[in-house]
N, C-alpha and C positions, 0 to 999 in steps of 0.2 A: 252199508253206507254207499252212497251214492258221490263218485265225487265230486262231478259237474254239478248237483244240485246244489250239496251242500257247501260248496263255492259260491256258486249263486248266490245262496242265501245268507252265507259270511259278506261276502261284497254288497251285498245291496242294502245293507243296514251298515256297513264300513263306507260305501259311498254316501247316503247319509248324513253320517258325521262326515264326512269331507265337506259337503255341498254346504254344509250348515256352518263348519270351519270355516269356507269360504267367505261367507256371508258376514262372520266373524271378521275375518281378515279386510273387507273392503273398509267396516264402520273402523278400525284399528288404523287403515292408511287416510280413510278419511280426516280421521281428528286429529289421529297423532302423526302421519306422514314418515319419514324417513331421520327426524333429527334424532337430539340427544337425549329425549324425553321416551321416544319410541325404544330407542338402542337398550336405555333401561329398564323399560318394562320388558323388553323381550328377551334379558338375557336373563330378568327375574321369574319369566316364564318358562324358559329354555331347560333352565334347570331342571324343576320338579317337571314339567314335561319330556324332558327326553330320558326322566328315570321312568315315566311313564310308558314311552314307549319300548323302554330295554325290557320291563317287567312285564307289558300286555301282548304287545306286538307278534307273541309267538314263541318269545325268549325266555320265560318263564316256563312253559310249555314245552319247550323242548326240554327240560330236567326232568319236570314233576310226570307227564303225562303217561312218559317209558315205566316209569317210577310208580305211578298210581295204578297204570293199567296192568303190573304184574303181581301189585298186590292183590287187586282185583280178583286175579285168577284164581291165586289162594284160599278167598273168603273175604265175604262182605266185612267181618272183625277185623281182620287184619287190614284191608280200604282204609275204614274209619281209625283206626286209631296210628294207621301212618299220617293220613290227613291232617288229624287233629296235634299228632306232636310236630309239624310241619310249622303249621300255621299259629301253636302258643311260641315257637323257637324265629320267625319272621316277628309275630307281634314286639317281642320282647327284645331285637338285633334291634328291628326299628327305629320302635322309641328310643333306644338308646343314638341310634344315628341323628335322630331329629335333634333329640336336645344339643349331640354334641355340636351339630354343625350351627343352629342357634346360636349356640356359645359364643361359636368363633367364626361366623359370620363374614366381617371384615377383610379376614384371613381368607376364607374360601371363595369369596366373591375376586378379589384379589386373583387368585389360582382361575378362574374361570373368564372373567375379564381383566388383563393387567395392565390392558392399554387405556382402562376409564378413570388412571392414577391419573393421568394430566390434566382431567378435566374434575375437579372435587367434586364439584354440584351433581354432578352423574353420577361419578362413583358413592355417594353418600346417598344418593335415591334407589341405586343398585339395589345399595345394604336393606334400606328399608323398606323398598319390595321386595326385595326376596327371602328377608324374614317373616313375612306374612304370606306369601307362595309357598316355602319349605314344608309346612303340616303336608300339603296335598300327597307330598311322596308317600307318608304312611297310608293315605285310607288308598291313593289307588294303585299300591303294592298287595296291599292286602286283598284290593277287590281283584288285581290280580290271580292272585289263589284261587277264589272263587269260580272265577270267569276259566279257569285251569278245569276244575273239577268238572264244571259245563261240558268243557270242551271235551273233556275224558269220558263220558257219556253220549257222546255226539249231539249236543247240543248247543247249538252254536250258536244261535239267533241274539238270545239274549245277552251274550259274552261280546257279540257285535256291537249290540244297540247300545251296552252301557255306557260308552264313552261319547256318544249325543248330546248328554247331559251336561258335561262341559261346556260344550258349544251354546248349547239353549243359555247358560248362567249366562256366558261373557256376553252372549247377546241382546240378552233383556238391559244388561246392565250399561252397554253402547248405544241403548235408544234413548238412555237418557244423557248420551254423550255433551250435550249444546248444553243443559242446564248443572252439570258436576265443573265440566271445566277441568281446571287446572288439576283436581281431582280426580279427575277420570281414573286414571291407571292406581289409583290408593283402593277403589272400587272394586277395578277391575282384575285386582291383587287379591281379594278378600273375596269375589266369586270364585275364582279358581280354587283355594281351600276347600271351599263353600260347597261345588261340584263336587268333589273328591270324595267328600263326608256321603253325601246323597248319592254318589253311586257305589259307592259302599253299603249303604243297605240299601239299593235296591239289588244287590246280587246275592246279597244273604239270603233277601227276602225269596228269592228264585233257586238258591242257590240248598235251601233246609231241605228239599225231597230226598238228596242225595248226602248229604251230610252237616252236621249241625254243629257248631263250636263249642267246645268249654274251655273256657280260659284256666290251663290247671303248669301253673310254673313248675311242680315237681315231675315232670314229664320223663322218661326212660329215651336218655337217647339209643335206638338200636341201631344196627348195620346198615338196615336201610334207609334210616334217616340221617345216618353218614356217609351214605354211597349218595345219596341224593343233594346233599352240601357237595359233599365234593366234588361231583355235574353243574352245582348253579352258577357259578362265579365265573367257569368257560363257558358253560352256552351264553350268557350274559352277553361274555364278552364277543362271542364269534356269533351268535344270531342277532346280535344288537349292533354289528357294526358300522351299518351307514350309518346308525345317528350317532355311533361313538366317533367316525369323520366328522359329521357336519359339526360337533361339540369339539372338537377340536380345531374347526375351520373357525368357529364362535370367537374360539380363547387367541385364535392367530389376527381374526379379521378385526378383533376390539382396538388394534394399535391404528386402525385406519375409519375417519370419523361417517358413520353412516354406513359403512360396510358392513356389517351386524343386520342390519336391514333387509339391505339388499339380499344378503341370502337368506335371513329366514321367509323374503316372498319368493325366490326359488323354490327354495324347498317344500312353502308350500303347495307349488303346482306338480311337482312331477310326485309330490308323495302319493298323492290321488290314484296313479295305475302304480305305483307300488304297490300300496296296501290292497289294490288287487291279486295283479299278477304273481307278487312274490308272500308278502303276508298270510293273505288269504289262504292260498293254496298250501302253503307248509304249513300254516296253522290245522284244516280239514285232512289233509295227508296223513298226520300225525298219528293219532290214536290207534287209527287202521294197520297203517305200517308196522307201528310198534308190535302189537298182536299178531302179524306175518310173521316179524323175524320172529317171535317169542316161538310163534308153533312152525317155522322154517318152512315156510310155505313160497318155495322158491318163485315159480309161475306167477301168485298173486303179487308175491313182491319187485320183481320185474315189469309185470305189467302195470302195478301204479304208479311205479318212478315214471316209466318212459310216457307215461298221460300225465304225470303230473308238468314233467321237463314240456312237453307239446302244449299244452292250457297254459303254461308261465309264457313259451315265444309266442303263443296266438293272443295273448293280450298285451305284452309288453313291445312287442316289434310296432306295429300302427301308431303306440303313442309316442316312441322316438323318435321315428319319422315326423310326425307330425311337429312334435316339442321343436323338433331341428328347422322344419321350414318356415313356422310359424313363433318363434319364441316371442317375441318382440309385439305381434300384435297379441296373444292370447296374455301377458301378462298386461298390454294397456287394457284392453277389455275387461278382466279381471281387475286390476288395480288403480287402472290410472286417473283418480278421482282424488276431488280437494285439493290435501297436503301432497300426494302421491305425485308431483310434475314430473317432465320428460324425461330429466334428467336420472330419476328414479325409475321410471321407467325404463330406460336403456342397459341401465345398471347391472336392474333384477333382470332382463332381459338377458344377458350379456351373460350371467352366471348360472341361466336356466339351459341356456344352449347347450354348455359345457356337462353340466348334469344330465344332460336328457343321451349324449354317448352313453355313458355310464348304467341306465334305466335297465337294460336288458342284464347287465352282468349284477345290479342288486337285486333283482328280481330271483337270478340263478341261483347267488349265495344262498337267498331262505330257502330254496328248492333244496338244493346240493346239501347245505345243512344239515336238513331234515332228516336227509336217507342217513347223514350217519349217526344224529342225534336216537333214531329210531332203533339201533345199535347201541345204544346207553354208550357212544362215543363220541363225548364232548370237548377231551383234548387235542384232537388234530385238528378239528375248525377254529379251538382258541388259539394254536401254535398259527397257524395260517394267517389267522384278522391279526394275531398283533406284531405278526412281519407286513399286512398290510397297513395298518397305522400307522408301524417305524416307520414306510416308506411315505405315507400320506404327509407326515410330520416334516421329514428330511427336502420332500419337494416343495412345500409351501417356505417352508423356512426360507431357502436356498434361492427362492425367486420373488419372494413376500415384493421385498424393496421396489424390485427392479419394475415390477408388472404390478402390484397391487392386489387387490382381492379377488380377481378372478382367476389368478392360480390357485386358489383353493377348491373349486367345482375342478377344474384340470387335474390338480393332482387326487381328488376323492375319486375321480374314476378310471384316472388310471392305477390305481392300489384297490380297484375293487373289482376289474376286470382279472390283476393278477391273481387278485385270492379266490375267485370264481375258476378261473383257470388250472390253478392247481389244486384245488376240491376237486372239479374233472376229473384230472390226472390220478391224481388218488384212490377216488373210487371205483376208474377203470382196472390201476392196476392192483387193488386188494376183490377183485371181483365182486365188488360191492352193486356194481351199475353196468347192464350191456345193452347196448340199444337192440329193440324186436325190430322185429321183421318189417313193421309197417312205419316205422318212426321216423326215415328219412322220406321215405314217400309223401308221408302228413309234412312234413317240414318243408318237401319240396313246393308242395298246396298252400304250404300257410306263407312262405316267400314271396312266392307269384301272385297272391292273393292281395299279400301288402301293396306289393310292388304297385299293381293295377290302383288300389287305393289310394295311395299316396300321391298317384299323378291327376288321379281326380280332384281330391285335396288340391294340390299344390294351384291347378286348375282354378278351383272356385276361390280360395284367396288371394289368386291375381285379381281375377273378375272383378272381386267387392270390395277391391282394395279401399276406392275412395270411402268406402263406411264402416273400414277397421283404422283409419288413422288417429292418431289421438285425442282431437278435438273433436270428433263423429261424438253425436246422441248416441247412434245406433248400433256402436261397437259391439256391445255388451251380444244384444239382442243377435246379430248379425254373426261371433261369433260360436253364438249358443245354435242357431240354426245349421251352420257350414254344418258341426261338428254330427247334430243330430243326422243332419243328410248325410255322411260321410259313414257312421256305426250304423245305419242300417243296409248301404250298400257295399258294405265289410261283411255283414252276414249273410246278404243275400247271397254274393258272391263268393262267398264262404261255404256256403250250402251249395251251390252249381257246381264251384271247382272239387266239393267233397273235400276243403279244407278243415270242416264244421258239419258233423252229420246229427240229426236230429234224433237216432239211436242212441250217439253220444249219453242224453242225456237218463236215459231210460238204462245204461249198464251200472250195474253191482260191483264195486269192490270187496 
């Protein structure tokens, strides 16, 4: 495996779906803007999407793939029929979770937003979107699995692309935003299902060379598919943790009206070099690592921590910089259309700043993770994320009143720097992780490399400022160009300083 490439090509079908996300995102602030009609489709989305991204994102992956690739080793029979009792014991939790949460609906919606009891007409459109959202958790848990198997194979392309298909549904369905109307979001409830069912078998469809399902209920639980439950539930919870903050920033920010908003368009900007920097890379890391420690292959496995930890700062430092100088105009150029006014603008602005701190230390987690999920040790990053929750929860609570919603991006990064910080500490001190010989040197390159970048940035968005302000045509355009000029004199200069070497991509792990 290559890991640069196979990065590359994880990110570049993961960018993708963001860019098409995006596109998503404008026609959603267009129609629906920031009130109380948006608040409820997005927290009936939130839902079954952030169990989607606890189950694709990596988090999945970190149980099954330690777990698939040692069966592996054993025999293609033993693969398949760990696989297969996996996947009838998921089918079968599932469905039983759909229905129940179905049932009691009212009640869960409730637990998730409890600040939309004051407004009934909200909370009552809640309910009814997000009983028509909820199926989605089953097909794209299951395409999960799938997209796992891929992965465990080093095939990654298509584990990428599957999640496009969302984007495509919600957006065919906001062209015909002007003639649904008031409808919109009943529509746009009933493609997200819709998506879900359809990339579902498109990953079966991909997914049969390597293994084929039989639905068989009287399955043998063995050891392994009890050592394997017993890893799902804490990687879950410790590789899923930014978006188990942001779900918790949801359920704090619902007491304050149009705050729901505001951060899900935060979030939708900085997740963009997440799912490169941090997703990406621990997802490709994975399968390889695992098969290190299995055959203890010290060398190889030092040497892909310390390039993966270097590939996560080389892409994640530039866009927190950048997030930091710029927050304010890259979300009006991005959003600030229609329904989307200043005021909304400033907001998501205001909450995106605060996140983009934080950008390099979520990026770390899925890194740090990794190395120890690769370990089949999934209890000291679940003990760590849910000291960093207790604290995420204690700081939002505690200043909610006083300051409003944007102590909630304040406190998600500072409870995701601490649990990045003491993953470090941990794997330093069980000899898990030592930095080689060349890894402060690249650090030293990739700092100065920023550094030079950023004042060029900072540079050209003073220049254009009069055609990034809010009422500019030309924002959009203007900040899609800065950005392009900025990422290729990132590389070039990347390639001079021998921050970024073009060997890079041509080594073997």
């Amino acid at each position: 495996m290559n890991l640069i490439k196979s990065t590359t090509t994880f990110s570049f079908f993961t960018l993708i779906s963001r860019i098409l996300g995006y596109l998503r995102d404008v026609f959603i602030a267009i129609y629906l803007g920031s009130g109380p009609i948006a608040d409820a489709f997005f927290v009936a989305f939130r839902i079954p999407n952030t169990f989607r991204r606890l189950f694709s994102e990596g988090t999945f992956n970190a149980a099954f793939v330690p777990s698939y690739s040692s069966e592996m080793v054993r025999g293609k029979n033993f693969s398949k029929m760990f696989a297969n009792n996996i996947f009838n014991l998921l089918l079968l939790g599932l469905l039983f979770l759909v229905l129940i949460i179905e049932i009691f609906m009212p009640w869960f919606v409730f637990l998730i937003a409890p600040g939309f009891q004051e407004n009934s007409d909200k909370l009552e459109l809640t309910i009814y979107l997000t009983r028509i959202t909820f199926p989605f958790l089953l097909f794209v848990s299951l395409s999960s699995f799938f997209a796992a198997i891929l992965n465990s194979h080093n095939k990654f392309a298509l584990a990428a692309a599957a999640p496009i298909i969302l984007n495509i549904f919600l957006i065919i369905t906001l062209f015909y935003g002007k003639t649904l109307n008031d409808e919109l979001v009943i529509y746009l409830s009933y493609a997200v299902t819709l998506a879900g069912i359809t990339q579902f078998i498109f990953l079966i469809f991909f997914t049969k060379k390597y293994f084929k399902p039989s639905i068989n209920f009287s399955f043998k639980i063995s050891k392994q598919v009890k050592f394997f439950f017993k890893k799902l539930l804490p990687s879950i919870f410790s590789s899923g943790i930014t978006q188990i903050n942001i779900l918790v920033g949801t359920i704090i920010a619902s007491f304050q009206a149009s705050a729901v908003s505001y951060l899900y368009y935060a979030d939708r900007i900085y997740q963009i070099n997440l799912a490169i920097a941090g997703i990406a890379i621990g997802t490709v890391l994975l399968p390889n690592l695992s098969k290190y420690v299995e055959e203890n292959k010290i060398n190889k496995i030092n040497f892909i921590q310390n390039k993966s930890l270097e590939l996560s700062l080389f892409l994640s430092l530039p866009a927190t910089f950048a997030l930091l100088i710029s927050s304010e105009q890259i979300t009006s150029a991005l959003f600030g259309y229609g329904s989307f006014d200043k005021t909304s603008v400033k907001n998501s602005a205001e909450a995106l700043f605060y996140f983009a701190f934080g950008l390099p230390a979520f990026a770390l987690i899925k890194v740090f993770s990794s190395f120890l999920f690769a370990r089949h040790n999934t209890k000291i990053p679940f003990i760590f994320s849910l000291i960093s929750v207790i604290l995420n929860i204690v700081i939002s609570l505690y200043f909610f009143n006083e300051i409003g919603f944007i102590i909630i991006p304040i406190a998600t990064t500072i409870s995701s720097w601490l649990n990045a910080l003491i993953l470090f500490i941990y794997l330093i001190n069980k000899n898990y992780f030592e930095f080689n010989k060349v890894f402060f040197s690249s650090f030293f390159k990739i700092s100065f490399t920023v550094f030079v970048t950023m004042y060029v940035f900072y540079y050209l968005i003073d220049f254009f400022e009069k055609y990034l302000n809010f009422d500019s045509s030309f924002k959009l355009v203007t900040i899609i160009l800065i950005v392009l000029v900025i990422f290729i004199f990132y590389i070039l200069l990347s390639l001079l300083t021998k921050a970024f070497k073009i060997s890079d991509i041509k080594l073997k792990y």
